[in-house]
VOPAGU-2260 file (C-alpha; in pm, 1 decimal, decimal comma):
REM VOPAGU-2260
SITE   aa  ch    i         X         Y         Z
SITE  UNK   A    0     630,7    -245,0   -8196,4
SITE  UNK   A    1     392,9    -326,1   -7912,9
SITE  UNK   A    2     292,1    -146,9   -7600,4
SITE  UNK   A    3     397,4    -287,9   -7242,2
SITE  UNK   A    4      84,0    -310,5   -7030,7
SITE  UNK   A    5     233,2    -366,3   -6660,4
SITE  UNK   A    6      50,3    -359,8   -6297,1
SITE  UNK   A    7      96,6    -118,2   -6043,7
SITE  UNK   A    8     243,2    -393,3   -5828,7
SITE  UNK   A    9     500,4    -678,6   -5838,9
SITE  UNK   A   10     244,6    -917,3   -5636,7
SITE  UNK   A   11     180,5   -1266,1   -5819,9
SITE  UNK   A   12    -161,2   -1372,4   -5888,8
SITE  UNK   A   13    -376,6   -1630,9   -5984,7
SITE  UNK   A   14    -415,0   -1747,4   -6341,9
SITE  UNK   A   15    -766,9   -1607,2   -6440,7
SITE  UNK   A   16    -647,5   -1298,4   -6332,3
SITE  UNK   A   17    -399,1   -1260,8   -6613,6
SITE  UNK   A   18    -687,0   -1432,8   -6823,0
SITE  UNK   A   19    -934,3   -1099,5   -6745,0
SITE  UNK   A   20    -639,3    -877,4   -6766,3
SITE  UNK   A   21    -636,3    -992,6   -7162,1
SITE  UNK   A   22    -998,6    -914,0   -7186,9
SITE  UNK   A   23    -977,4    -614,2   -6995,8
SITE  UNK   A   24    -684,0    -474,2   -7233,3
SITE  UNK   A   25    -872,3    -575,3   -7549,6
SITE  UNK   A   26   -1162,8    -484,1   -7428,0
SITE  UNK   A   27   -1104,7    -105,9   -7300,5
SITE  UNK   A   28    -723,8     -22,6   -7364,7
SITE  UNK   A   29    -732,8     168,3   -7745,5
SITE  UNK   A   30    -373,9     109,3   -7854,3
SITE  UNK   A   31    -352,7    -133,1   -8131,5
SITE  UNK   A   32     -80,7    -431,7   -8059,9
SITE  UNK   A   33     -46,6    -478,4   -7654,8
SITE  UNK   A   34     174,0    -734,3   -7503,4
SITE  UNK   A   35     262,8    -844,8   -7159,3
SITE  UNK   A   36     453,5   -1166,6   -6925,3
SITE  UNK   A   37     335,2   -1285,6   -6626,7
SITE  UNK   A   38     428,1   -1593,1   -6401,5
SITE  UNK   A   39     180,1   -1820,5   -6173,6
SITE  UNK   A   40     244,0   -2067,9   -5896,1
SITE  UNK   A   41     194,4   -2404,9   -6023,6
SITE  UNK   A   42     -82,7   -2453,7   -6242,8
SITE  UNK   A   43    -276,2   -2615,4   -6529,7
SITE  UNK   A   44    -472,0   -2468,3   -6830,8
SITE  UNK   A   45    -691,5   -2603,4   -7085,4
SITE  UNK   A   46    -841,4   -2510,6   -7327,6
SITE  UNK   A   47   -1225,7   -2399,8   -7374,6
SITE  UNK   A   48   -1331,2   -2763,2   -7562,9
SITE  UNK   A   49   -1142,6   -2986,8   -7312,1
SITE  UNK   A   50   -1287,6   -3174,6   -7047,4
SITE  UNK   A   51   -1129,3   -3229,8   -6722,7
SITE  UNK   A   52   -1156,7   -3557,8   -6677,0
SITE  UNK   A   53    -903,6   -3667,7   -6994,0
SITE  UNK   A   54    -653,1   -3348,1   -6993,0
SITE  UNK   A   55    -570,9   -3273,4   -6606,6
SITE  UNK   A   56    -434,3   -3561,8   -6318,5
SITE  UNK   A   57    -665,0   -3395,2   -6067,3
SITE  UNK   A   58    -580,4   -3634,3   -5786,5
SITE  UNK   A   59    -182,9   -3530,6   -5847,5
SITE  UNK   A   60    -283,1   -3159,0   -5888,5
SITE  UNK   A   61    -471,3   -3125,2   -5543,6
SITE  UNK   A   62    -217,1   -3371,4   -5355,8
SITE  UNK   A   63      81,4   -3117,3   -5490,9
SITE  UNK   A   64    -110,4   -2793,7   -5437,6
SITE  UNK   A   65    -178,4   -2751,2   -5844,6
SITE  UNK   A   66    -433,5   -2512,9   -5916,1
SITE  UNK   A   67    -665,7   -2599,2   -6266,9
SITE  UNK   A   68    -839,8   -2345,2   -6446,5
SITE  UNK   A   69   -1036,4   -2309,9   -6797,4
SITE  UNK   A   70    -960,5   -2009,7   -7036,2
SITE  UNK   A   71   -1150,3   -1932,4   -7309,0
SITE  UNK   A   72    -960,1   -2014,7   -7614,9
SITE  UNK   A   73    -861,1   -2332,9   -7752,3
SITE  UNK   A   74    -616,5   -2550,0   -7761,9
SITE  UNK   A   75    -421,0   -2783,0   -7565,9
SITE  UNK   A   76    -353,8   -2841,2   -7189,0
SITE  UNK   A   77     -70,3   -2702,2   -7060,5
SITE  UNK   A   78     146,7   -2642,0   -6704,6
SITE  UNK   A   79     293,6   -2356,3   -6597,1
SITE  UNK   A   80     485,3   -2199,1   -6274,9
SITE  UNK   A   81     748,7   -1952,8   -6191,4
SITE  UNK   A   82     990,0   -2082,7   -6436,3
SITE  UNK   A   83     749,7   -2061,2   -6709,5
SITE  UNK   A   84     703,4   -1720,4   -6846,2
SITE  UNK   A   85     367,2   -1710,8   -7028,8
SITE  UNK   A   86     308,5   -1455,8   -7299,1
SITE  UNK   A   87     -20,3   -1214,3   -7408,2
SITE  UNK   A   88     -54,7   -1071,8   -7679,0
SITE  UNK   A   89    -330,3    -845,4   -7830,4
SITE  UNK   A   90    -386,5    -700,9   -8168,8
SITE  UNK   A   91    -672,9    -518,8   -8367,3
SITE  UNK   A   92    -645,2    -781,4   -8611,9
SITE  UNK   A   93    -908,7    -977,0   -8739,9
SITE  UNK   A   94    -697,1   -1252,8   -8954,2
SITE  UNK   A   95    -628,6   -1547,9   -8718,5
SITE  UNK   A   96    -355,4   -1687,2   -8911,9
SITE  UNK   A   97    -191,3   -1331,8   -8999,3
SITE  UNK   A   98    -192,2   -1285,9   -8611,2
SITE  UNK   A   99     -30,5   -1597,6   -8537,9
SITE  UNK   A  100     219,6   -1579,5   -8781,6
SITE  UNK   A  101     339,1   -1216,0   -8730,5
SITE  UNK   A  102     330,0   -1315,1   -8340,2
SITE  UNK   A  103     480,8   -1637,6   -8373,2
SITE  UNK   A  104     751,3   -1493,4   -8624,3
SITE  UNK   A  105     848,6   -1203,1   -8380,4
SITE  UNK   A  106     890,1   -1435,0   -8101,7
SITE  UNK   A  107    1114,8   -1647,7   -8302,1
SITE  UNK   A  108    1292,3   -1317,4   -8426,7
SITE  UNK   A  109    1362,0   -1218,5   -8054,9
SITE  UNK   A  110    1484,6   -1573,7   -7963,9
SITE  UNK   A  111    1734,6   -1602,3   -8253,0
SITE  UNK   A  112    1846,7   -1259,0   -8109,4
SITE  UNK   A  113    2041,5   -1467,8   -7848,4
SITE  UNK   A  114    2191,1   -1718,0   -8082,7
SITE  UNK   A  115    1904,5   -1947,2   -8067,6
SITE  UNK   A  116    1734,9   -2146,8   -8393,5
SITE  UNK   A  117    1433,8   -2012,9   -8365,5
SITE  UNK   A  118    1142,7   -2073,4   -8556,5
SITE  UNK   A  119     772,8   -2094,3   -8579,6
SITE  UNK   A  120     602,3   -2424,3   -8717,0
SITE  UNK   A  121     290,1   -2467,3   -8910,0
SITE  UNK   A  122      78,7   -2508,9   -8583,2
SITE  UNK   A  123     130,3   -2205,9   -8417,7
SITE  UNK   A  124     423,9   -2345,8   -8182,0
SITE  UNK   A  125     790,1   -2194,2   -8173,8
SITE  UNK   A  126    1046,7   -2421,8   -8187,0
SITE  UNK   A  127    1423,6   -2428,7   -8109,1
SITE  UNK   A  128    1581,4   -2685,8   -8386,3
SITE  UNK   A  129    1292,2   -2967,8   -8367,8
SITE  UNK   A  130    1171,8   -2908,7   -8037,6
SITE  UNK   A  131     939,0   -2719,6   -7910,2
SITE  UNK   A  132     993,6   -2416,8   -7680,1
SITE  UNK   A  133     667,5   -2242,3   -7664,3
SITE  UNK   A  134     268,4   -2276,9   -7785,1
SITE  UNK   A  135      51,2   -2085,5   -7812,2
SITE  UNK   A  136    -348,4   -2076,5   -7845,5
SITE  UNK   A  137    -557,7   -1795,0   -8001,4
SITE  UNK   A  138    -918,1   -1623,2   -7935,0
SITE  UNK   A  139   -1130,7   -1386,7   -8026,1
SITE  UNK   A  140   -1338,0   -1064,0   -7943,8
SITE  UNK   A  141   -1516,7    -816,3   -8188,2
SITE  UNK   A  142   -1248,8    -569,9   -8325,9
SITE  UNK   A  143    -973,4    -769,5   -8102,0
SITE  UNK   A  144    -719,3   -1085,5   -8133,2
SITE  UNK   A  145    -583,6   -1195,1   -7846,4
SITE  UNK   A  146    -256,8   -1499,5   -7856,2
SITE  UNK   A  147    -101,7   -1629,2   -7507,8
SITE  UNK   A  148     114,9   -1897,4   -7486,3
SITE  UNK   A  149     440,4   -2052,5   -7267,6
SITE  UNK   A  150     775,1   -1971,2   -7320,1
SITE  UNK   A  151     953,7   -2246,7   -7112,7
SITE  UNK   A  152    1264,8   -2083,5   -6976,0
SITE  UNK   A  153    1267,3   -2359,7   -6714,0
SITE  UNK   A  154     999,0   -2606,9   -6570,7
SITE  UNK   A  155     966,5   -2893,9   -6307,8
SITE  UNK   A  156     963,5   -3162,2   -6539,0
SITE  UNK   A  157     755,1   -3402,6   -6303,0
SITE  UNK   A  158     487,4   -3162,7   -6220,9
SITE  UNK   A  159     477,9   -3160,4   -6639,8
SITE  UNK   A  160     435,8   -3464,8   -6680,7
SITE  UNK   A  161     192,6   -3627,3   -6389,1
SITE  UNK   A  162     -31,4   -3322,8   -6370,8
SITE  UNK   A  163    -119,6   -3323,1   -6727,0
SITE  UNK   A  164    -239,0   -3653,5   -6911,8
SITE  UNK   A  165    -207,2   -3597,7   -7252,5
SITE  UNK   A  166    -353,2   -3910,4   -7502,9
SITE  UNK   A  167    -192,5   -4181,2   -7604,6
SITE  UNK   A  168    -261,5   -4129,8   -7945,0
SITE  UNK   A  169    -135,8   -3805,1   -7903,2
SITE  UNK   A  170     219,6   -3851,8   -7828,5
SITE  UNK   A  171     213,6   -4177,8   -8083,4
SITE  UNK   A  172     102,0   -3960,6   -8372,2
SITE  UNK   A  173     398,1   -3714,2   -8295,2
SITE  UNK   A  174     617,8   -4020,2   -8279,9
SITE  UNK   A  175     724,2   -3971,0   -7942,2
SITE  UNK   A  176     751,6   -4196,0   -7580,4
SITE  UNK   A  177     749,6   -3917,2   -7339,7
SITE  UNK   A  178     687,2   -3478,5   -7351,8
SITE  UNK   A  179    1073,4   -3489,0   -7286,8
SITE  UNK   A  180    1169,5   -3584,4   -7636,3
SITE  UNK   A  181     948,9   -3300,7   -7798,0
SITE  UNK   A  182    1019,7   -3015,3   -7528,4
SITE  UNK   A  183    1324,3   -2778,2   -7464,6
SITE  UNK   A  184    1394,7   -2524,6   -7203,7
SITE  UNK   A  185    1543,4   -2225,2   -7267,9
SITE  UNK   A  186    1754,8   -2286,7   -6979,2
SITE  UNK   A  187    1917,8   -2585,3   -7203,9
SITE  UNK   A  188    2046,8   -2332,8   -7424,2
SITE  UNK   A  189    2105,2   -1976,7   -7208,6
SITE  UNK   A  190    2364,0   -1914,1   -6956,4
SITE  UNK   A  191    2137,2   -1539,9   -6836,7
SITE  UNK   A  192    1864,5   -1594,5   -6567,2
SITE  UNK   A  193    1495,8   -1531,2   -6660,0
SITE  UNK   A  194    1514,2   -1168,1   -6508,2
SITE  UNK   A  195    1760,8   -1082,2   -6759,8
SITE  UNK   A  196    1575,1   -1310,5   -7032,8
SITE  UNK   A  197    1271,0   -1120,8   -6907,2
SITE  UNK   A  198    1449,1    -793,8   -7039,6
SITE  UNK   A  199    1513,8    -868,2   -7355,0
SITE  UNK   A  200    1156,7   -1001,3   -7415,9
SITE  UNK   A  201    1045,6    -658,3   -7339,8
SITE  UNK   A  202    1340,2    -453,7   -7517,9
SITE  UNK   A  203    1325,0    -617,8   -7810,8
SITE  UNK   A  204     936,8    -673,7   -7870,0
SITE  UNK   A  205     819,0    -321,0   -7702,7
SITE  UNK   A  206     813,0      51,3   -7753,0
SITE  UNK   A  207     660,9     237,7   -7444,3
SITE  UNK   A  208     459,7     133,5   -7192,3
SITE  UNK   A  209      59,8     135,0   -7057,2
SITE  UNK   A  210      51,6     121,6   -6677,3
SITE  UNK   A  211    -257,1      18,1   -6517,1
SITE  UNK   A  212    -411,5     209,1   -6176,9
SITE  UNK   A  213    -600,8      17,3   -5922,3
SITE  UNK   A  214    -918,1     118,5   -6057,1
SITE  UNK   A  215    -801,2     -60,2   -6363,0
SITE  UNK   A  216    -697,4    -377,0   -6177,4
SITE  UNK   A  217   -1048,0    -365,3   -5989,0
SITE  UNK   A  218   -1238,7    -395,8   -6305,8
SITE  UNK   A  219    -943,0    -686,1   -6383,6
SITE  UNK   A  220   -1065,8    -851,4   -6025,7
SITE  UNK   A  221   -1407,1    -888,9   -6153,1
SITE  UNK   A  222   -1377,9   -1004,7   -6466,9
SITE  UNK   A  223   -1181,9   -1273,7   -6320,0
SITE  UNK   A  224   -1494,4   -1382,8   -6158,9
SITE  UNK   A  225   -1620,8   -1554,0   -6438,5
SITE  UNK   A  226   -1318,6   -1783,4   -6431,6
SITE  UNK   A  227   -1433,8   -1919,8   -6135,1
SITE  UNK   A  228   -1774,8   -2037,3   -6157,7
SITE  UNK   A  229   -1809,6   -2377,6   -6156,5
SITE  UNK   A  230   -2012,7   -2399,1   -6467,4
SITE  UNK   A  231   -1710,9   -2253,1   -6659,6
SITE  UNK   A  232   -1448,4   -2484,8   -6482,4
SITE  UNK   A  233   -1619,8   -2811,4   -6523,6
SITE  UNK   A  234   -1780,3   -2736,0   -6847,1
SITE  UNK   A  235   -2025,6   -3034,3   -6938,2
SITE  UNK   A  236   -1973,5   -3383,7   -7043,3
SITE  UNK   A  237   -2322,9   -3469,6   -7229,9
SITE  UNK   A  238   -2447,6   -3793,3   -7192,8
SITE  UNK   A  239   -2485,7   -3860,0   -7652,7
SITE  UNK   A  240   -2556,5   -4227,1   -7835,2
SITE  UNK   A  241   -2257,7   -4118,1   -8081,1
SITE  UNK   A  242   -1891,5   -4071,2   -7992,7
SITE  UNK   A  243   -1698,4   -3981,8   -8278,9
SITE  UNK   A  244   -1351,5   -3848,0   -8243,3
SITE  UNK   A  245    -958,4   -3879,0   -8353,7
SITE  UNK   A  246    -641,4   -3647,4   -8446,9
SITE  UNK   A  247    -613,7   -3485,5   -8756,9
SITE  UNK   A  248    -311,2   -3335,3   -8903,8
SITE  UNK   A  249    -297,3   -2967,4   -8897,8
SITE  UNK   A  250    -604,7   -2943,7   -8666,6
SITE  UNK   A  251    -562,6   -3146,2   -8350,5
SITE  UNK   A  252    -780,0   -3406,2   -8177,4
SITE  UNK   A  253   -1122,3   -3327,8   -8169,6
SITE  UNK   A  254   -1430,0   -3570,4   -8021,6
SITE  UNK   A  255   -1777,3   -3493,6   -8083,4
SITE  UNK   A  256   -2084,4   -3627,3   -7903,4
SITE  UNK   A  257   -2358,4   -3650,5   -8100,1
SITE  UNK   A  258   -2727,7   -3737,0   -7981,6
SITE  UNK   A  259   -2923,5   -3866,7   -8194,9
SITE  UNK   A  260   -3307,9   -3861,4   -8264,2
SITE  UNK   A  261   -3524,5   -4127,0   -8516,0
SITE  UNK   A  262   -3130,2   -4135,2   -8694,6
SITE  UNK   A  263   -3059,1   -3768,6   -8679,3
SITE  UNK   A  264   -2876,9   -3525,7   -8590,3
SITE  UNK   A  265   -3032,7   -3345,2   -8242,8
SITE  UNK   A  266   -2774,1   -3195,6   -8079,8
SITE  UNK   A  267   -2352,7   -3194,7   -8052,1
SITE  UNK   A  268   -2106,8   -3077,0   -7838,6
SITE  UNK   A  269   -1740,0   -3059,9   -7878,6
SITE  UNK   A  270   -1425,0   -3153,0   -7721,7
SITE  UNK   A  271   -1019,9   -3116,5   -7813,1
SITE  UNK   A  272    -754,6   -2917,3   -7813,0
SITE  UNK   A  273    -881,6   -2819,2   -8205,7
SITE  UNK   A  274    -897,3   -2421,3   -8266,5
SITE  UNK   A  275   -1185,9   -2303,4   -8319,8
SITE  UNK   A  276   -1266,6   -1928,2   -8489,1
SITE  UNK   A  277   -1638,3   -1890,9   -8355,7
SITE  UNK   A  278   -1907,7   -2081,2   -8159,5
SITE  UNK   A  279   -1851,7   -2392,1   -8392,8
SITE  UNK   A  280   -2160,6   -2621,9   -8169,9
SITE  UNK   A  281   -2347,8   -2331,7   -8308,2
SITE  UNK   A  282   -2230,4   -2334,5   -8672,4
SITE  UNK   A  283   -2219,2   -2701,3   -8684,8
SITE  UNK   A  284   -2595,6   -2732,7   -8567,6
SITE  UNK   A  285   -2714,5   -2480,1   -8802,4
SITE  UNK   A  286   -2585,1   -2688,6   -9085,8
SITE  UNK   A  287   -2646,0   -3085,5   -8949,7
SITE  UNK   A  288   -2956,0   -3052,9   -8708,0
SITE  UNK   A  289   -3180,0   -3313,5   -8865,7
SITE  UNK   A  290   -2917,5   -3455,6   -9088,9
SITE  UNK   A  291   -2873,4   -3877,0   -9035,9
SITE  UNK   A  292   -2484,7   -3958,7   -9001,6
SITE  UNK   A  293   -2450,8   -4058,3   -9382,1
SITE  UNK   A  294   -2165,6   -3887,9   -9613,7
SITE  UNK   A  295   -2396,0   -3807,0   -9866,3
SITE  UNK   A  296   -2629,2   -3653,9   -9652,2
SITE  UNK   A  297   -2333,3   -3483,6   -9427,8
SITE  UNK   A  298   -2205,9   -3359,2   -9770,8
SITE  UNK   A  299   -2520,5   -3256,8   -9887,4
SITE  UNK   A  300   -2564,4   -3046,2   -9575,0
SITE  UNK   A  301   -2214,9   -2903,4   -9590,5
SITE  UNK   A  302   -2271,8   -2771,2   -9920,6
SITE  UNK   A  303   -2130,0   -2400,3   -9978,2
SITE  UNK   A  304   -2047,3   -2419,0   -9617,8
SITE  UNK   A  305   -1626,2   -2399,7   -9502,2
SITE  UNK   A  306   -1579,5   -2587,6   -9215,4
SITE  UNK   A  307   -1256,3   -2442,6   -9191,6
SITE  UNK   A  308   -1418,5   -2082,6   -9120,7
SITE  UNK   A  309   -1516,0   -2271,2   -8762,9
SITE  UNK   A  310   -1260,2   -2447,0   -8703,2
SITE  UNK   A  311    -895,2   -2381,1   -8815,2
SITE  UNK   A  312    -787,4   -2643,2   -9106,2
SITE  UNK   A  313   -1046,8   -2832,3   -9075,2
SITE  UNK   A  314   -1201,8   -2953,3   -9418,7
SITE  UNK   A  315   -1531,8   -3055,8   -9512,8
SITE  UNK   A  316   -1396,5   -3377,8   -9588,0
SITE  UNK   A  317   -1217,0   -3411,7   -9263,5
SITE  UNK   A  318   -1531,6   -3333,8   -9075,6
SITE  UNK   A  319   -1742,3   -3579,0   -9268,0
SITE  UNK   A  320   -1475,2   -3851,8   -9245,2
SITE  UNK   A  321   -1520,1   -3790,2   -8847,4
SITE  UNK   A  322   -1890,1   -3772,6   -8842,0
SITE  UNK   A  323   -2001,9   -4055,9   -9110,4
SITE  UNK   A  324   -2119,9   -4385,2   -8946,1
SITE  UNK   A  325   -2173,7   -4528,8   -9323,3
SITE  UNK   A  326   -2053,5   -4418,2   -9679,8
């Protein structure tokens, strides 16, 4: 069972804040699995390898009083507000996939408590029947996991969809026309309100409970700092010769920008809603710096490497496939 970390106050705050509360609970708090909900007033997130520009209707945002904000895992874009509950959880655990799944599996667990059918899918998402009800993204600290993610109980379904501008290719490789036909609410299938839903989150999931002092929210306050500096908002959209990018099963969409020197590799930077499990620019460079854009030289480079230990499913094929301007 996990720990209830709650605030000394009721007061709603912005979304970084709940961001550096995360960090602040992995960072300093001792007690092995930690979870907590928290609401915002309308608002978009996306994820650390997303840029702006393609995931968030910024015009529709500032014209309907939508705040936007980065967070440091990966993932998709998302909305949340009121009706939303968004969940954080952290763990001591060091396995991504083991802390998805025993998350995902005890969220699914406490839905099917109600009646629902629950379940978690293959990409870290709970579903109710074949739609989905929550997601979820995933980062990591030294010594510390930390998974948040949406539980819809209820949304404005227009602020949904115009705030957010997911791909085309996106919502065609899921085989859908709109985010209606792969969404639910839990307010579809409840007849409680979300205070009472709230409840049994915390009955069923918890044992106990951490309260934070003001000194503790103080250090929370300036973590949240970071959240706002423009260079971690905006992020940076490199000028590179090479755009290579798609969707791939099992790993999401990923686009890389590649710049090129005499035919090789100089420099990268990523983009997507992909997961990734460590500074994968980093990794990638280590491996492809100086390499031309040639399978048999990607491959060559690649060798005894596991691109999947970067970024989560992804093969050394898959990445080649991506990368390779000839065979």
């Amino acid at each position: 069972m996990m720990k209830y970390l709650s605030l000394p106050d009721n007061s709603t705050r912005i979304l970084p804040f709940y961001l550096a509360m995360e960090e602040y609970a992995a960072r300093i708090i001792g007690e092995d699995d930690i979870f907590f909900m928290w609401q915002v007033d309308p608002t978009v997130i996306f994820g650390r390898n997303q840029l702006i520009a393609n995931e968030v209707n910024v015009d529709y945002c500032r014209e309907h009083g939508i705040a936007f904000y980065r967070r440091r895992s990966g993932g998709g874009c998302v909305y949340a507000d009121h009706d939303n509950i968004m969940f954080s959880y952290i763990t001591c655990s060091d396995e991504v996939q083991t802390t998805f799944s025993t998350y995902t599996n005890a969220v699914a667990v406490m839905l099917r408590g109600l009646g629902l059918d629950a379940h978690a899918s293959d990409r870290n998402d709970v579903l109710i029947g074949d739609r989905k009800v929550s997601g979820n993204a995933f980062y990591h600290i030294p010594g510390r996991s930390i998974v948040h993610g949406t539980m819809l109980f209820d949304t404005n379904m227009e602020h949904m969809l115009n705030a957010i501008t997911p791909s085309r290719e996106k919502l065609t490789s899921k085989g859908v026309q709109s985010v209606r036909s792969h969404i639910t609410t839990l307010r579809e299938h409840l007849s409680m309100d979300i205070e009472d839903f709230k409840c049994h989150v915390r009955k069923t999931l918890c044992d106990g409970e951490i309260r934070l002092t003001d000194d503790d929210v103080a250090e929370i306050e300036q973590i949240t700092q970071s959240y706002l500096e423009p260079s971690f908002l905006w992020g940076n959209d490199p000028q590179c010769e090479v755009k290579r990018g798609r969707r791939i099963e099992g790993v999401g969409s990923i686009m890389l920008n590649v710049e090129l020197k005499h035919n090789e590799i100089h420099d990268l930077h990523l983009t997507g809603d992909f997961l990734q499990l460590c500074d994968a620019r980093e990794a990638l460079l280590s491996r492809l710096q100086g390499v031309r854009l040639i399978s048999e030289d990607l491959r060559h480079a690649l060798d005894g490497a596991d691109a999947g230990k970067w970024i989560l499913n992804l093969t050394n094929e898959e990445l080649i496939k991506l990368l390779a301007l000839s065979p």
